[in-house]
C-alpha positions in Angstrom: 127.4 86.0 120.6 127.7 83.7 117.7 128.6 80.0 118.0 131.7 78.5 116.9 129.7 75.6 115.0 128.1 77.9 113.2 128.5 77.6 109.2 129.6 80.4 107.8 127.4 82.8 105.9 127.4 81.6 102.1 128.9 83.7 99.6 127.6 86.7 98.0 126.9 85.9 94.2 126.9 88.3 91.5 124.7 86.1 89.0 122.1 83.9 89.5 123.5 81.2 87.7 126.8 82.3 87.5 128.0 80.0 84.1 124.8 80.6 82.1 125.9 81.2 78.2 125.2 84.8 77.6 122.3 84.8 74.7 122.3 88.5 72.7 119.3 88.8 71.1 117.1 91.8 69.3 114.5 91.0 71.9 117.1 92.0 75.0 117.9 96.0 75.3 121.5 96.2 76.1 123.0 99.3 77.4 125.7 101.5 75.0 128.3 103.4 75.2 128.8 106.9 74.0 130.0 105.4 70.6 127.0 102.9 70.1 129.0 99.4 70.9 126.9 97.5 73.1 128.4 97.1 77.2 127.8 92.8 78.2 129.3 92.6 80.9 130.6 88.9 81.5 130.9 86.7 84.6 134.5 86.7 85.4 135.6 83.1 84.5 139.1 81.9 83.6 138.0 80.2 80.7 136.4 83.4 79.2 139.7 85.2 79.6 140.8 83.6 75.6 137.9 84.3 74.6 137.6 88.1 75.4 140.7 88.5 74.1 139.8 86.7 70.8 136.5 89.5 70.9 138.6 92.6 71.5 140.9 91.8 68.8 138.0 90.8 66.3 136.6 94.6 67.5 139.7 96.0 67.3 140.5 94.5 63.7 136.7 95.7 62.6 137.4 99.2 64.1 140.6 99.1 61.9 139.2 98.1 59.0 135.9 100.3 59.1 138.3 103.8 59.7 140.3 102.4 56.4 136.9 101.9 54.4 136.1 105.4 55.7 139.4 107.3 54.8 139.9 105.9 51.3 135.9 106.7 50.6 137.0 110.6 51.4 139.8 109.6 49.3 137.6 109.2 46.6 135.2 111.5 47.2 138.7 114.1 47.0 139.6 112.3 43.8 136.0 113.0 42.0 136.2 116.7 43.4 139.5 117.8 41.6 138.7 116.0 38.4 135.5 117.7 38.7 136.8 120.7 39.2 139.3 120.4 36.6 136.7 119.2 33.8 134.8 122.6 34.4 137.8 124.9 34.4 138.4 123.1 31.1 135.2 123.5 30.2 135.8 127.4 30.6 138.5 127.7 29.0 137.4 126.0 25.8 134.4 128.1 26.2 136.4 131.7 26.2 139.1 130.7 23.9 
């Protein structure tokens, strides 16, 4: 039987030192997801909240603009192809006639 003086039981804490600044360094292996992004899991503080939202719209923008670099490079690459491709039929035809 417990006493009703008793304290209670302190609370269970996820981190150590539960405000510590998060350091990401090349020295600290961080797990990834399947698409390579790093997973950093942050404590779950208020004040953190604007600035996670700040990050995923920074990643979101990056994301963005990386799939545009990559579809107007294939653009391109489509470009070089049919002039290529034209030049030698040209190049043919000048060749037979």
């Amino acid at each position: 039987m417990t006493s009703l003086l008793a304290p209670p039981p302190p609370p269970r804490r996820l981190f150590a030192k539960p405000y510590e600044p998060l350091m990401l360094s090349d020295q600290v292996s961080y797990p990834c997801d399947r698409l390579g992004k790093r997973i950093v899991n942050f404590c779950a503080d208020p004040g953190n909240e604007d600035l996670r939202a700040q990050i995923n719209t920074l990643q979101y923008e990056l994301e963005s603009l990386k799939q545009e670099r990559e579809v107007t490079n294939l653009r391109h690459q489509k470009e070089l192809r049919e002039v290529q491709n034209k030049a030698e039929a040209d190049f043919r035809r000048a060749q037979v006639g």
